[in-house]
C-alpha positions in Angstrom: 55.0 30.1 -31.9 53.7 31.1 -35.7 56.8 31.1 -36.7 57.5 27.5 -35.6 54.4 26.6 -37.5 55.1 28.2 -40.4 58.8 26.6 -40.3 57.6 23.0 -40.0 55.0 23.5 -43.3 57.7 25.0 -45.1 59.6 21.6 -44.8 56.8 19.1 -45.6 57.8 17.3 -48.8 55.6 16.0 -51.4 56.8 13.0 -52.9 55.1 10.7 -55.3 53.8 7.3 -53.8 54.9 4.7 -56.5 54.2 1.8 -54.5 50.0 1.6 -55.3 50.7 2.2 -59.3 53.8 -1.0 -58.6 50.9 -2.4 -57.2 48.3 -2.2 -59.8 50.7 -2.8 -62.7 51.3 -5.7 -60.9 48.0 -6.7 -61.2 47.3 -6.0 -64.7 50.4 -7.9 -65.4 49.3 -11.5 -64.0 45.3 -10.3 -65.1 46.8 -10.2 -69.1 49.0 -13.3 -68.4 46.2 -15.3 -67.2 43.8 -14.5 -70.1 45.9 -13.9 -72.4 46.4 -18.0 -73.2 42.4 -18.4 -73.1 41.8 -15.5 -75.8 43.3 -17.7 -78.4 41.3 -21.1 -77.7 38.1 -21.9 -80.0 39.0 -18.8 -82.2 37.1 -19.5 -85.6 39.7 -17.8 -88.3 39.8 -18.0 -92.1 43.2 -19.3 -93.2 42.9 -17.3 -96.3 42.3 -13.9 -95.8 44.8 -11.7 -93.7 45.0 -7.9 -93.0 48.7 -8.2 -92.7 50.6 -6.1 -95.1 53.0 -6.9 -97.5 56.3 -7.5 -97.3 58.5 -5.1 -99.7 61.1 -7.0 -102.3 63.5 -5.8 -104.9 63.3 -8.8 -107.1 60.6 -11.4 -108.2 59.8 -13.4 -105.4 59.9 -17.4 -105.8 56.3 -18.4 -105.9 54.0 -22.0 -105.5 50.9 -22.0 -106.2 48.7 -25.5 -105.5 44.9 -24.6 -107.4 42.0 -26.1 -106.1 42.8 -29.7 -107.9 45.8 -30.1 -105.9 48.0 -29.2 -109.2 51.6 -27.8 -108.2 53.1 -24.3 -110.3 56.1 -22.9 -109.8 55.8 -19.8 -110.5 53.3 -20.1 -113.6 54.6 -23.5 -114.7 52.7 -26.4 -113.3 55.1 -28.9 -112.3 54.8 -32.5 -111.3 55.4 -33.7 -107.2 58.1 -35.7 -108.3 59.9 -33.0 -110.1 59.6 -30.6 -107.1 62.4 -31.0 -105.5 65.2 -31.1 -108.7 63.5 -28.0 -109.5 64.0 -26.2 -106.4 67.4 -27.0 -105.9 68.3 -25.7 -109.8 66.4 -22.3 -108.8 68.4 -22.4 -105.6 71.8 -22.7 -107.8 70.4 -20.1 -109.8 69.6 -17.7 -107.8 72.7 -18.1 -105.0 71.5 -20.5 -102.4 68.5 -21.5 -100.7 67.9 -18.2 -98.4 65.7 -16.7 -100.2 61.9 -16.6 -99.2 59.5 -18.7 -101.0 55.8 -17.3 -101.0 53.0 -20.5 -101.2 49.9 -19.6 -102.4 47.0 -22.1 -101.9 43.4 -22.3 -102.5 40.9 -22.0 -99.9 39.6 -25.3 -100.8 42.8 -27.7 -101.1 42.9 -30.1 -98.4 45.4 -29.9 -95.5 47.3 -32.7 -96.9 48.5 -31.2 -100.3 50.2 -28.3 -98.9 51.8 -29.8 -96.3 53.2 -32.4 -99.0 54.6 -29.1 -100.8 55.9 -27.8 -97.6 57.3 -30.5 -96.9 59.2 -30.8 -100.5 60.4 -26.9 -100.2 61.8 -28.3 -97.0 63.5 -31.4 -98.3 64.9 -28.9 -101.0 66.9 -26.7 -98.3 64.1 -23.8 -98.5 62.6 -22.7 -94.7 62.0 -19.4 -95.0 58.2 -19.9 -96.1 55.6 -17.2 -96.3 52.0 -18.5 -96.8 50.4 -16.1 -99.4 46.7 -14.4 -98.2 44.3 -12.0 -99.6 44.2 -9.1 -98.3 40.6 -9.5 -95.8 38.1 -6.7 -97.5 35.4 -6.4 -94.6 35.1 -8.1 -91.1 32.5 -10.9 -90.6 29.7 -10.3 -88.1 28.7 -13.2 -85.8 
């Protein structure tokens, strides 16, 4: 009679019940999907400052600047609106095509308006791969 006993603990098997972690991954899943959409709403950010880092480039990246009077420079030349787009395209010519990445650098206090009439020239010259241009963010803001 032992022996029997011993015999049927020697075949118990311990396996590993996955189905309560399926079940609370599960849950964590459709928690994060939920919030995730509300996390973003009525987040106060400041367009110019950015702790991404910096992309890496071989050769000297085509730059616009707009200053805070809404002047336009390509690269340290300011250049007119109207002469925007003719300019563009003979870089483009220059430099083998219009796949290169364009940084835009804009003040904090230009309006909306004025660089999104320079995007919208870099796009009418054949250029849409944009980066916006940030400074680096130095501390966080408290609230």
């Amino acid at each position: 009679m032992a022996l029997a006993k011993r015999n049927e603990a020697a075949n118990v098997t311990s396996d590993i019940n996955v189905t309560p972690m399926v079940d609370v991954m599960l849950v964590l899943l459709i928690i994060f999907m939920v919030s995730a959409p509300l996390l973003t709403v009525g987040v106060p950010i400041d367009l110019p400052q950015s702790q991404a880092k910096s992309l890496e480039q071989d050769k000297e990246p085509l730059t616009l600047s707009v200053n805070e009077k809404g002047k336009v420079f390509l690269q340290n030349a300011e250049i007119s609106m109207d002469d925007l787009i003719p300019k563009l395209q003979a870089v483009a010519q220059a430099r083998g095509g219009t796949e290169a990445r364009v940084y835009v650098r804009g003040d904090k206090k230009v309006d909306y308006g004025s660089m999104m009439k320079v995007m919208g020239q870099l796009s009418a010259a054949g250029f849409h791969r944009v980066a916006l241009v940030t400074e680096f963010e130095q501390g966080s803001k408290a609230k």
